[in-house]
N, C-alpha and C positions, 0 to 999 in steps of 0.2 A: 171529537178531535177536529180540530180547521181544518178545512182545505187549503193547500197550499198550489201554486200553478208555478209550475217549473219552466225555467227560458235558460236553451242551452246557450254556453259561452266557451270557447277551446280558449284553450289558454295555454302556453308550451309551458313542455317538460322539466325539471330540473336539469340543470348543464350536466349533472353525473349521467343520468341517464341517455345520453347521446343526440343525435339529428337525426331525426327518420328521414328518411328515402324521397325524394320528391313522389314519386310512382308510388308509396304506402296511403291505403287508403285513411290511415290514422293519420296521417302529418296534419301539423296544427297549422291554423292560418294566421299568415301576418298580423298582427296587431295593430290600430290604426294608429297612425301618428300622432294625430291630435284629437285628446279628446271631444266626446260629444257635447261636453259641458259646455265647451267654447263655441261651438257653433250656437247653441242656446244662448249663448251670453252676445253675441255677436246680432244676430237678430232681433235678439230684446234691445240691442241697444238702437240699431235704425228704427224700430218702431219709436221708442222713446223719443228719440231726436225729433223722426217727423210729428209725434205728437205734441211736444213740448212748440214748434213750429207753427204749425194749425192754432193751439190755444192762441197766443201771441199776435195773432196776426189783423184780430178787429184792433189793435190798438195804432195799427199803421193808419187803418182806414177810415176815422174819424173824421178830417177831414173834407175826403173823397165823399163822404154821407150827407156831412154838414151841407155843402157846395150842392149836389145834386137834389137832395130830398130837405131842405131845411130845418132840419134837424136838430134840436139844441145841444148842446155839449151833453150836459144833463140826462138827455133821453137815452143818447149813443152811449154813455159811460154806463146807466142802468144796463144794458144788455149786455157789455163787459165784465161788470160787478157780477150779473149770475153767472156769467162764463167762469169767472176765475173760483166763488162758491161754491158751484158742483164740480170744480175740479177736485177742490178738497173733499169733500162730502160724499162725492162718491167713491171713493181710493178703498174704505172699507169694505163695503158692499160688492164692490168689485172685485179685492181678493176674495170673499165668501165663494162670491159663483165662480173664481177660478180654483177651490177647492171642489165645487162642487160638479162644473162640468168641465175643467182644465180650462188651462192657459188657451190652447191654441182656439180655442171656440171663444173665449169672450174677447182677446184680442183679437180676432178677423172681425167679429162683429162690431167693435168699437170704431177699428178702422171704416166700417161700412160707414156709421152712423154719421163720423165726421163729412166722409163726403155727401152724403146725403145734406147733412145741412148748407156745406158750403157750396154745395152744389143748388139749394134752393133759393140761396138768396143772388143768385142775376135775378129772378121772377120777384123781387118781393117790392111792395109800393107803400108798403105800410109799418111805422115802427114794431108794431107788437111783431111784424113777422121776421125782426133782425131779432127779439130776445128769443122770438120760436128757435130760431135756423144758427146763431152765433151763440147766445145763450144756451138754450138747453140742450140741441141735439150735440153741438159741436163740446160744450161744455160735459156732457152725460160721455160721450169720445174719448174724449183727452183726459177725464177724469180717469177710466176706466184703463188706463195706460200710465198713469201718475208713478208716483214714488213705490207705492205696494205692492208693483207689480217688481220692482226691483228686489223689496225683501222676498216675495215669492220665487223668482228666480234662484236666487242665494241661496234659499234656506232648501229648495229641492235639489239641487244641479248640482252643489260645491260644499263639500266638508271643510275645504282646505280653501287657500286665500278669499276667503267670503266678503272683509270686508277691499281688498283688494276690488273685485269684483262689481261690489258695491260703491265703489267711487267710480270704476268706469260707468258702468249705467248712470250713476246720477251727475255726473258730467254730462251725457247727451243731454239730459232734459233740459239743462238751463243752458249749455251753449247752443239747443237746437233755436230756444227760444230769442236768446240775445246776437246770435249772429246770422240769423235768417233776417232778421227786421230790414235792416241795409238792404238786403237783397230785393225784400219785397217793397221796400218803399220807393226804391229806384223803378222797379218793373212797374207801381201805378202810377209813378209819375212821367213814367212813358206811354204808356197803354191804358190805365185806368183800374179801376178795383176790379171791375169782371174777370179780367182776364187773369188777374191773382186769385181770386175765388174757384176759378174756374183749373185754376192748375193746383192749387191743395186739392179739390176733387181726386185730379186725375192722379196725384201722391199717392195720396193714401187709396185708394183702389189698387196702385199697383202694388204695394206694399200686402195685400191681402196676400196672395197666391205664394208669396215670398212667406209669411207666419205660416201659412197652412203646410206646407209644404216640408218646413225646415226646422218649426217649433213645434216641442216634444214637451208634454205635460210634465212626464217623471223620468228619469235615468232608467226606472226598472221597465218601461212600455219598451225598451229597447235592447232588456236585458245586459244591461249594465250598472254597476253602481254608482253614486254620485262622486265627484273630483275629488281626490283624496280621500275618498272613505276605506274604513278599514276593509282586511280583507282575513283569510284564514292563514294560520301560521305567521301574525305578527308581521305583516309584509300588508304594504299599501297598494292598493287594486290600480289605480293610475299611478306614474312616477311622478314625483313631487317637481319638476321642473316643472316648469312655465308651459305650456303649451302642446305636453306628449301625453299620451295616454298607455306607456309600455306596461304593461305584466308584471307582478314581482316573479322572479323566478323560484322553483322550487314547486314540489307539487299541492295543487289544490282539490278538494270535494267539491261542495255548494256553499252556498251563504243564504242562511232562510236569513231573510229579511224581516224584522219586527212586525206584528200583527196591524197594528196600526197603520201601515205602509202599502197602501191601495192591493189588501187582496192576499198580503204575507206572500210574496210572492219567494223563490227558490230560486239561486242563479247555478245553473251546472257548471262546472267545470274538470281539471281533467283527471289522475290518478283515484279510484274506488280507492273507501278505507279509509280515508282524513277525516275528522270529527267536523260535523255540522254546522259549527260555531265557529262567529267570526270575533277574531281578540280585538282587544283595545286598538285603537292606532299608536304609534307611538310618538311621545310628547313632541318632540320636534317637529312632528311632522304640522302640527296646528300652531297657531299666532296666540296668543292669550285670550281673545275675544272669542278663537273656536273652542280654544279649549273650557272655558265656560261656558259656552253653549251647548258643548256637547258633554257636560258632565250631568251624573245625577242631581239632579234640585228636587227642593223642597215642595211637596203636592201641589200647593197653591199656585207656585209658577206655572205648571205646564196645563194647559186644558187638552182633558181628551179627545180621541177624533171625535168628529162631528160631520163627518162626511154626509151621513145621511137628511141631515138637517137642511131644512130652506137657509136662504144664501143671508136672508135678511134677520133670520132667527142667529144665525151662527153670529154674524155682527154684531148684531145688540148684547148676545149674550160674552160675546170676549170684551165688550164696551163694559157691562157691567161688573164680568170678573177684576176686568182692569182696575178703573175706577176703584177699587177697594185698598190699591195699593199707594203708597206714596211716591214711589217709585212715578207711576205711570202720570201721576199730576206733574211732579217735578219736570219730565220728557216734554210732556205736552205746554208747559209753560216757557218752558228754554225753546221750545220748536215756534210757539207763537210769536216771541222776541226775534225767532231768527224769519219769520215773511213776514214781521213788522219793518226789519231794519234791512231785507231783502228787496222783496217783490213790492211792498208796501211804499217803501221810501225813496229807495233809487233808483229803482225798476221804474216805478211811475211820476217821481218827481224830480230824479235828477236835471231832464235834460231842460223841464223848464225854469229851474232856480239857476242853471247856466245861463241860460238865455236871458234873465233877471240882470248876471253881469255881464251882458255885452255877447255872450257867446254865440256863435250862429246854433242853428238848430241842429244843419247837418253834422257840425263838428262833435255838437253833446252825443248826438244818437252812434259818429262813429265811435265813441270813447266807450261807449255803452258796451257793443261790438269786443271793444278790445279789452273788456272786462267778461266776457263771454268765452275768448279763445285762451284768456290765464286760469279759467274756473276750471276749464279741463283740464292745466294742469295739474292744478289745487288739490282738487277731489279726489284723481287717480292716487296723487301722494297721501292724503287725508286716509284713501282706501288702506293703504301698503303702511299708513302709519298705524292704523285699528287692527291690524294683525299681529304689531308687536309691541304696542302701551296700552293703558288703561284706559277705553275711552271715555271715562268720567276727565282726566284730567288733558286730555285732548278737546274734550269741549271748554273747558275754562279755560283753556287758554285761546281759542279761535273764537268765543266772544267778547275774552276780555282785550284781546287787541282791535276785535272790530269796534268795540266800541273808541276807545282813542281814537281810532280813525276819521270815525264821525263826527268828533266832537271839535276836533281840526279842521276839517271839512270849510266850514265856512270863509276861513282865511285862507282856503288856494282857489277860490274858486273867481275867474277875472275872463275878461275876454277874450283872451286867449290863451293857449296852452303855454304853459310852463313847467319844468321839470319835474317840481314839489307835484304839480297835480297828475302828470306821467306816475311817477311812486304811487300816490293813491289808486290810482286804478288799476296799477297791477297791482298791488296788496289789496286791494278791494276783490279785484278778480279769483287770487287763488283763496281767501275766504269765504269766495262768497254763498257757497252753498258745500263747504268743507265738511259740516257739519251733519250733513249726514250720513256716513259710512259710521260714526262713534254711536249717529242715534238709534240706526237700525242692529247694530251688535250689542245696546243695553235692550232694546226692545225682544232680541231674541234671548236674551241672558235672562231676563225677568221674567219674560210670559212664554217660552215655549213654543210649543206646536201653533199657538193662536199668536206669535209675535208679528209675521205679515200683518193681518186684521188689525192689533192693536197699532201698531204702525200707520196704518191708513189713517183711525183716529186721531195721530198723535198730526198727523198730516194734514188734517183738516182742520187741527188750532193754526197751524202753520198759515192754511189762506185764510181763515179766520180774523189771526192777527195784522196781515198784510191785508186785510180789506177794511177793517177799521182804522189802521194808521195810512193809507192811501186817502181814504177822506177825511180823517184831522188834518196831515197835513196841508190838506185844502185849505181847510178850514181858518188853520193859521195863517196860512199866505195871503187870504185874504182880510184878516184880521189884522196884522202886524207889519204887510207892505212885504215883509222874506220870510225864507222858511229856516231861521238860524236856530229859534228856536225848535223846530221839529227835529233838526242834527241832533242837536245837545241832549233832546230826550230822547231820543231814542241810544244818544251813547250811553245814557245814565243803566236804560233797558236792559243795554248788552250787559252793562255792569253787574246787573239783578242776575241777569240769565247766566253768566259767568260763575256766583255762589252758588245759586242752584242746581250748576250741573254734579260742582264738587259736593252737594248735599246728599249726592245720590249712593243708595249703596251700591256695594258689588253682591250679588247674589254667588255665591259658592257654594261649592259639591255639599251636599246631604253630610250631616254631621259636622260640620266647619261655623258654621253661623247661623245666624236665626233667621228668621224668614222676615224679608222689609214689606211688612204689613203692618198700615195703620191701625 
């Protein structure tokens, strides 16, 4: 028989049963306001922000390198290229070892790593030691704090508004990224690069003691269950509002928690004599997306634990299960469309195809900015949309508008600002990274327990595709005099990415459908 390790939790009484005594040494204790989940979610999100921040931030610098060390464009972009690489690249690998030694240990160490690099290069005289210190350490950082770390949050912490959840986190990444740049380009062109290098250091160090301290691996290390999960007698263990974490009332036993769940661990609670077993939650209480994720699937979707496994074994092998599915190609081809027509296209060549017509520099980079501050609105609502539509058809529609957009693109863009190009960059802003609160609830609907992981992978087509359309569109700008034709293809892209979301199945409960296997 398992072991099972039991973590007490009081939990008050049924209202019949009356109010004990202040002075009984049985009275139950207050219940916290707000859930723990939210403090988890709240932490994951400053990390994110400053990580999303830090990657970003060699691209203010280019310049300030050129001018001091003579440096070609070329050399300085190399070291950028593998920054942005292992950001994707390592998102997998890094949820493994956050299955394998939690969260709060590979995130403090991620943050370490960051400042270690940007803290090495004030010393460095030599190019290979900006791809050392901006490239790999800083890159191996920021990777390890990516997207996957969002589905890992979600998928332990939150039964209930998951992909809610998951739009706020993945708003910090790209607004930490697009509305930090201003900040930081203003501070080197006062003071110089050191002293911006030198304070992302001092970020993210302080940022350590803040994860270690506040972020919690699992809901059960603290004897509680995750955000709306079920609980015994058909009553939800947190209340379904926003932000509380009350009791249902009525009495409860334990909740052995599934074997699979770090250790099967037993939550106490109060009245002897209530059966063991925790019931369903009830339908309302989940968005559509939870409710598929948390229903019974078909074997092949879910891989078992694998706790005990190395971090890089666990990875390759959710890579391999994946990859078998058609499902998981289709995700990863719609993801690579989306940091082609992302991070690839107007991340890196908006603000110089503005300056093409006439636009100053600082105007494009501040517009850039103000496509940063609507992404957070975007995503938040993308989140709170993935709770209650399908988001197969939430992706086809936020590629098949971003494409139009791009493919317009060419005709607002003039020397200065006017209205039409205003509209574009708030429509550009709240789609612009919309898209993944719908990819992370198909990646949890199709692969299970190994959806983080496979996630990471779907992540790393993602910089994948935005690092190969980053340099075509060079390519053509230099080939063609503008880059009109790189809008138009890539609007044609979102077009492609658009069919293929709607290609995708919905996996449902065991006995409903077949299993979307190639």
């Amino acid at each position: 028989m398992p072991h099972h390790r039991r973590v007490t939790q009081t939990v008050p009484a049924h209202p019949s049963s009356g109010s004990p005594s202040s002075g009984s040494p049985s009275a139950p204790r207050r219940p916290a306001r707000i859930h723990r989940a939210w403090w988890v979610a709240l932490v994951a999100f400053v990390a994110l922000v400053g990580a999303a921040a830090f990657r970003a931030t060699p691209s203010v610098m280019i310049e300030p390198f050129r001018d001091e060390f003579g440096w070609s464009h070329g050399t300085i972009s190399f070291a950028i290229s593998v920054n942005i690489m292992l950001y994707g690249l390592t998102s997998p690998f890094a949820a493994a070892l956050m299955e394998r030694f939690g969260m709060r240990r590979v995130v403090s160490f991620a943050l370490s790593l960051v400042a270690v690099g940007s803290g090495l290069t004030v010393f460095m005289t030599a190019s290979w030691q900006l791809v050392l210190c901006w490239g790999l350490l800083v890159g191996l950082g920021t990777g390890s704090m990516a997207l996957a770390f969002v589905a890992t949050v979600t998928d332990r912490w939150f039964a209930a508004r998951r992909g809610l959840v998951s739009g706020i986190l993945t708003a910090g990444t790209a607004t930490g990224q697009l509305v930090f740049l201003p900040l930081l380009a203003l501070l080197i062109e006062d003071h110089g690069w050191r002293p911006a290098s030198l304070i992302v250091t001092g970020v993210a160090l302080a940022a350590v003691p803040l994860v270690w301290f506040l972020l919690r691996d699992r809901p059960e290390d603290v004897g509680l269950l995750p955000y709306g999960a079920a609980a015994p007698d058909g009553a939800a263990a947190p209340a379904e509002s926003l932000g509380t974490g009350t009791p249902p009332s009525g009495p409860l036993d334990s909740v052995t928690l599934p074997p699979g769940t770090r250790g099967s661990t037993t939550v106490q609670a109060g009245a002897p004599g209530s059966p063991n077993v925790p019931s369903e939650s009830p339908a309302a209480a989940l968005g559509p997306s939870d409710q598929a994720a948390s229903a019974p699937l078909a074997p092949s979707a879910v891989e078992p634990s694998q706790r005990g496994t190395g971090a890089a074994t666990r990875a390759i092998t959710a890579l391999t299960t994946a990859a078998r599915t058609k499902a998981f190609w289709l995700l990863a081809g719609t993801f690579a469309i989306c940091g082609a027509s992302t991070n690839g296209l107007v991340g890196t060549h908006f603000v110089p195809a503005a300056h093409d017509h006439g636009m100053p520099v600082t105007t494009a980079a501040g517009l850039l900015a103000v496509i940063g501050i609507f992404d957070l609105i975007g995503t938040v609502a993308s989140g709170w949309l993935t709770d209650r539509f399908d988001p197969r058809l939430l992706l086809g529609v936020y590629y098949a508008l971003r494409g139009v957009s791009l493919m317009v693109l060419p005709l607002l863009l003039a020397g200065e600002v006017h209205p039409p190009m205003l509209f574009f960059i708030v429509f550009y802003g709240l789609d612009w990274v919309a898209t993944v609160p719908p990819t992370i609830a198909l990646c949890r609907e199709h692969f299970g327990s190994s959806g983080p992981i496979v996630f990471g992978w779907v992540l790393a087509s993602h910089q994948i595709g935005a690092a190969l359309v980053a340099f075509g569109a060079g390519l053509t700008r230099d080939a063609y005099g503008s880059y009109d034709l790189a809008w138009i293809s890539a609007g044609a892209l979102c077009a492609m990415a658009a069919a293929m979301a709607l290609a995708i199945r919905r996996r449902i409960p065991r006995g409903l459908t077949a299993a979307d296997q190639l």
